[in-house]
C-alpha positions in Angstrom: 138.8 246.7 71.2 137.9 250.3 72.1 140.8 250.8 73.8 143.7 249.8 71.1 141.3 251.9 68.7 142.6 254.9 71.4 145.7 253.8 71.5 145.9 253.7 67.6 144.4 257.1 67.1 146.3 259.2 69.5 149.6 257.3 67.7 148.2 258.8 64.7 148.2 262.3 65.9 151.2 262.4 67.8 152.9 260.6 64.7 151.9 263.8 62.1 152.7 266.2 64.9 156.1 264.6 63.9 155.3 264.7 60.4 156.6 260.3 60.9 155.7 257.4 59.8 155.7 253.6 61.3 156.0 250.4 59.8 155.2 247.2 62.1 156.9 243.8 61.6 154.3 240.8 63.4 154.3 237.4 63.9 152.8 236.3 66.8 149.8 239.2 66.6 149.2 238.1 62.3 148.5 241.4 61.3 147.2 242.8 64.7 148.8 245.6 64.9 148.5 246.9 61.5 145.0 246.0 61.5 144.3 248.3 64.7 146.3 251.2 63.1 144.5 251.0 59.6 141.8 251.0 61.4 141.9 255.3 62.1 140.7 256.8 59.5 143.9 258.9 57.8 146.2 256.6 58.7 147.9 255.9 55.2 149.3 259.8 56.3 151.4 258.1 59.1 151.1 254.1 58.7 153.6 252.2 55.7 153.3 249.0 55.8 152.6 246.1 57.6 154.9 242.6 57.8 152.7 239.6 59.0 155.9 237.4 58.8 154.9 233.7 60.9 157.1 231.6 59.8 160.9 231.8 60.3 161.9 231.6 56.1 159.6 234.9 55.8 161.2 236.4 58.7 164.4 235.8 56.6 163.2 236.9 53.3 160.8 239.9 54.1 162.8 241.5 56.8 166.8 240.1 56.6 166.6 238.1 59.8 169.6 236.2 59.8 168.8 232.3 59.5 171.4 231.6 61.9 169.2 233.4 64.9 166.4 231.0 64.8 168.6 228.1 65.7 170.8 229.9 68.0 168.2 231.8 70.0 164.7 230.7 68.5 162.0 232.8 66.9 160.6 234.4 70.0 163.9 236.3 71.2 165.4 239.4 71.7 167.7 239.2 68.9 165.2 238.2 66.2 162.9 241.3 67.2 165.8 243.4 67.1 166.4 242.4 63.3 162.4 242.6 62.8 162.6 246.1 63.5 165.7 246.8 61.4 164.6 244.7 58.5 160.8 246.5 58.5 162.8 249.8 58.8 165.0 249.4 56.4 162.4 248.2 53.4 160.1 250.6 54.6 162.2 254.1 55.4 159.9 254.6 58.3 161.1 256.6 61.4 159.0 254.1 63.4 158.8 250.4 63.9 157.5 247.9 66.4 157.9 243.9 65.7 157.2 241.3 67.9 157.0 237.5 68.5 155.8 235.0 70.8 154.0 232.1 71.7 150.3 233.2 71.9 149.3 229.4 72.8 147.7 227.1 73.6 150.8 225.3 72.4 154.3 225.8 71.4 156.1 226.7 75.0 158.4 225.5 76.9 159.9 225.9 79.8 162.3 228.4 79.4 159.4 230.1 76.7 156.3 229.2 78.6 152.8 230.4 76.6 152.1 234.1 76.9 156.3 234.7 76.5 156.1 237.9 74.0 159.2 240.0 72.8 158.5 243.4 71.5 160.9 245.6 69.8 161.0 249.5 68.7 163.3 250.6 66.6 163.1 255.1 66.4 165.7 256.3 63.7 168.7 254.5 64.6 167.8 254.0 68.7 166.2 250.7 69.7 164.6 249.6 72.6 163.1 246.0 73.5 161.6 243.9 76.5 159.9 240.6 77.1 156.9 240.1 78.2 154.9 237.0 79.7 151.2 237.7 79.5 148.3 235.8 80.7 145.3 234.4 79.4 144.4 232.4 76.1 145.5 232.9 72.4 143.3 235.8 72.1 144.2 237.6 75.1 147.6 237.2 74.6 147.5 238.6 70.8 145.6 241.3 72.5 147.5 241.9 75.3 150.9 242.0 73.0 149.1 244.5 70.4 147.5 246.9 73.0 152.0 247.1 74.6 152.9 247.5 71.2 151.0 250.6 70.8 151.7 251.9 73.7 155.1 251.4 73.3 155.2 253.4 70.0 153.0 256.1 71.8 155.4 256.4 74.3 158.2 256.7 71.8 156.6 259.1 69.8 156.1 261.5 72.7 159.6 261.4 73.7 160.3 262.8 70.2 157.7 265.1 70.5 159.7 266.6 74.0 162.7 266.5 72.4 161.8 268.4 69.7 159.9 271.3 72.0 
């Protein structure tokens, strides 16, 4: 807990050194992410809004994910980060956005989507970047796990702005 509290804060301050703001877009975290962000006091300076979309019609009606994706390549893919990201950014104008899905457990995998398969998305203006990742442990240490990369994901985003811009 202490460290995502970090992670959050020093998001925080490297996001108004960039005068930016970041929206996240959750499913298999429920709110996670957003919750750890809100938690910095100041953060409504720097944090818009927060998606908890589970299921796959609110992934299509909050955020645009096309239908199509969930029966094609399933919930907890690439793609359907991807349009997470775009979806959250889009509704929310923010500069930043991190969405993710998995399969925190103790049921739901498979084998080709075994429990602890996460995929995690960051969308920065227009760039995006994502990767999937298989973490270990049980529903709460893979929500934790998947919260604690997605910040550090967006910190490490936000500081390549930050270099860019010196």
């Amino acid at each position: 807990m202490k460290e995502i509290t970090q992670l959050a804060a020093e998001l925080g301050r490297r996001l108004q050194v960039l005068n930016a703001h970041v929206t996240a877009a959750e499913s298999c975290t429920g709110g996670g992410i957003s919750e750890a962000i809100t938690r910095i006091p100041g953060s409504s300076a720097w944090f818009e809004v927060g998606y908890v979309t589970y299921s796959n019609r609110q992934k299509t009606e909050q955020l645009n994910v096309p239908a199509e994706l969930f029966s094609t390549v399933g919930a907890v893919s690439r793609e359907v980060v991807e349009a997470m990201v775009r979806g959250a950014q889009k509704k929310s104008r923010a500069h930043f956005a991190v969405a993710v899905s998995g399969v925190a457990g103790p049921d739901g995998g498979s084998p080709s989507k075994p429990v602890g398969t996460v995929w995690l998305a960051w969308g920065v203006g227009e760039r995006m970047f994502s990767e999937e990742q298989h973490f270990a442990g049980n529903r709460d240490e893979v929500r934790r796990q998947t919260v604690k990369a997605a910040l550090e994901g967006l910190l490490r985003h936000a500081a390549a702005e930050i270099s860019n811009q010196g």
